[in-house]
C-alpha positions as CSV (number, residue, x, y, z in Angstrom):
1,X,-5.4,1.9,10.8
2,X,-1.4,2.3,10.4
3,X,0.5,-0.6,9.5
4,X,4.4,-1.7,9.4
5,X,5.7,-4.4,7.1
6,X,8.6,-6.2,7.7
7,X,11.1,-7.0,5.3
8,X,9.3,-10.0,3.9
9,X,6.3,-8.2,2.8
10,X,7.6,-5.0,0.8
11,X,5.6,-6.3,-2.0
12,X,2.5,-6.2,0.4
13,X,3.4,-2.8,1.6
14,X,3.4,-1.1,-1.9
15,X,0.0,-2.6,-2.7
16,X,-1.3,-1.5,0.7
17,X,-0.1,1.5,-0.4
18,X,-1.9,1.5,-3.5
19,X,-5.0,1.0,-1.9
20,X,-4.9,3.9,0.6
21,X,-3.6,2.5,3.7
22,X,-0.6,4.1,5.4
23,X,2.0,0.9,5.5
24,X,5.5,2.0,6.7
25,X,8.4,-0.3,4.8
26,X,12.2,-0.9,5.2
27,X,14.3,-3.6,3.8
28,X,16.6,-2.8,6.2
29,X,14.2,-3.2,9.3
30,X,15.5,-5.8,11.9
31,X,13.0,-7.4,14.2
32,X,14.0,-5.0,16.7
33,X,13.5,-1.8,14.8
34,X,10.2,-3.4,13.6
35,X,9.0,-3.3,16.5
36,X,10.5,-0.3,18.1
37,X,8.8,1.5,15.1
38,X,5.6,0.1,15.8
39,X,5.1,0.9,18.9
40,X,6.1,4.6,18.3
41,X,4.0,5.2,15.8
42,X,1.4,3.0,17.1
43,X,1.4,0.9,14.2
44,X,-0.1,-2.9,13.9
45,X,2.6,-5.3,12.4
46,X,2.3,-7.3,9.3
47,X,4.8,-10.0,9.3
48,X,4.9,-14.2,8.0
49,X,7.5,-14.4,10.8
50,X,5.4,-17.2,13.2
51,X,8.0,-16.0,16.3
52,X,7.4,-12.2,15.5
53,X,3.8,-13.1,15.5
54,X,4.0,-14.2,19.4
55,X,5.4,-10.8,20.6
56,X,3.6,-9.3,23.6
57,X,3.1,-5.9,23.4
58,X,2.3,-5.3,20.0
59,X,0.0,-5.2,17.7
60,X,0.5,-8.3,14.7
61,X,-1.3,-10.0,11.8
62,X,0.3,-12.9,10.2
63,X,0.3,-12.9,7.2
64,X,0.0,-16.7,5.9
65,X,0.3,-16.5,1.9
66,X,3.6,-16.8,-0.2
67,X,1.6,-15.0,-3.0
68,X,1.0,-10.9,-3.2
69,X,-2.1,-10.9,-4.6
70,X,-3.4,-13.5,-1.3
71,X,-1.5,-11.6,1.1
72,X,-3.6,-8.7,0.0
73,X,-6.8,-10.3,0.3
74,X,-5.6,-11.6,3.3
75,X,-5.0,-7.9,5.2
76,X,-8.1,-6.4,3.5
77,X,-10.5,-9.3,4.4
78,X,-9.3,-10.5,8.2
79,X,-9.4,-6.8,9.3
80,X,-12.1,-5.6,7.6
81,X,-11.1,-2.9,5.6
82,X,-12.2,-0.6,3.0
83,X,-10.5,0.4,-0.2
84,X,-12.6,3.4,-1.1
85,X,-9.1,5.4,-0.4
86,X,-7.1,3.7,-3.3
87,X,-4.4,5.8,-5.3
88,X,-4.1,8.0,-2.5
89,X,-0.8,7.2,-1.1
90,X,2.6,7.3,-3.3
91,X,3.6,3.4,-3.0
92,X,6.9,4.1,-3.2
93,X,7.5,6.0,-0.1
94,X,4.4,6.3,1.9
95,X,3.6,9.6,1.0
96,X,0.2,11.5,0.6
97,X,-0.6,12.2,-3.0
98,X,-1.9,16.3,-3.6
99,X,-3.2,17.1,-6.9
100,X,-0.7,19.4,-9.4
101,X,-1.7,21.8,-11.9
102,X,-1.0,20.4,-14.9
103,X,1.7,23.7,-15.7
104,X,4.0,22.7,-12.7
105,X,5.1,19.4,-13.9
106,X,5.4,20.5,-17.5
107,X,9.1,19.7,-17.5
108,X,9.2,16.8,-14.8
109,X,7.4,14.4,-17.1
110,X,7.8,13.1,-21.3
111,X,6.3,15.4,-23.8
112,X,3.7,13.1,-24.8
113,X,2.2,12.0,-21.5
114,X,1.9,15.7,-20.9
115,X,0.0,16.1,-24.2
116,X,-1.9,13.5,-23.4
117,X,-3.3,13.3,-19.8
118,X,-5.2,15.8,-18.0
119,X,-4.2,15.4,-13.8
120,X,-1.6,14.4,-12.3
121,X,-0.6,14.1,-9.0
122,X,2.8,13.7,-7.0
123,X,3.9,12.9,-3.8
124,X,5.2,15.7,-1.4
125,X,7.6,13.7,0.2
126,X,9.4,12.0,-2.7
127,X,8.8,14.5,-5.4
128,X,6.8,11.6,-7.8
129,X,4.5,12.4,-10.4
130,X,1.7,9.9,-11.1
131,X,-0.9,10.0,-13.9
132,X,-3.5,7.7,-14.5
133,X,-1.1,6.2,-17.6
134,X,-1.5,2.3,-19.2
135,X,-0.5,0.4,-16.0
136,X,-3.5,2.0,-14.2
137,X,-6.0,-0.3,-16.2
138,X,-4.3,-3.3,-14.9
139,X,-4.3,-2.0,-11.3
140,X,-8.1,-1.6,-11.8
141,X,-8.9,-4.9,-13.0
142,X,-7.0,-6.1,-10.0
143,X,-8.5,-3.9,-7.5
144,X,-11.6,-4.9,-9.1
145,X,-10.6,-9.2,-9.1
146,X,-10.0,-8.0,-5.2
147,X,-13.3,-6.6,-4.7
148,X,-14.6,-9.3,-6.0
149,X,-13.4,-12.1,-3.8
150,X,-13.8,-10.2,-0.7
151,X,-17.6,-9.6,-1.9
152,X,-17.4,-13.6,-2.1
153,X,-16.1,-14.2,0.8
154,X,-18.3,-12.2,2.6
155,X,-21.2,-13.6,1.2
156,X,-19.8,-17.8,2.7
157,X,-19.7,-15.8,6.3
């Protein structure tokens, strides 16, 4: 499943992103080259706008939630998803991450996380290097806090 965020939900679209699921993003979107976009690329629309929401013709999930982490749980949970494809997209730009030998980016990244980490990754389209550094503890405990509701929520259906 493709998806297109508005320009609300750019928050929403990098954690999408995060968790594996190709989420198209511009700030600069109008409603119009939302949806013009969407339907080219045949992509479902993720949107808080109620009148967006009404369209015919496209593909939309309203996204109710003022708060990231809800609007997450929202996406993953109403449409059933899976997150077994997380930190495989670059959630700046979209971007399928490929694996690097850790020789090529011996000059594209500080001395000591190249001293200290063992793969590393970057992102073909944007050039990127990621590493599984400090910050991805705190994206695992909440992937994990994630997992856990939708494994709640599952078990009230």
């Amino acid at each position: 499943m493709k998806f297109l965020a508005d320009s609300m939900l750019g928050r929403l679209a990098k954690w999408l992103r995060i968790l594996g699921f190709d989420t198209a993003y511009s700030s600069a979107w109008d409603d119009a080259a939302v949806v013009r976009t969407a339907r080219a690329e045949g992509r479902m629309i993720l949107t808080r706008d109620r009148a967006m929401a009404l369209r015919r013709g496209i593909q939309v999930f309203l996204v109710k939630s003022d708060e990231v982490e809800e609007q997450v749980q929202e996406v993953v949970a109403g449409l059933g998803l899976s997150t077994a494809d997380s930190f495989s997209r670059c959630p700046e730009c979209n971007g399928i991450l490929q694996a690097v030998e850790k020789a090529e980016i011996r000059d594209l990244v500080p001395p000591y996380v190249f001293s200290t980490q063992r793969s590393f990754h970057r992102c073909p389209d944007c050039g990127r290097i990621y590493w599984r550094g400090t910050h991805l503890q705190r994206m695992l405990e909440k992937l994990e806090l994630l997992e856990q509701s939708l494994a709640q929520n599952q078990r009230r259906e």
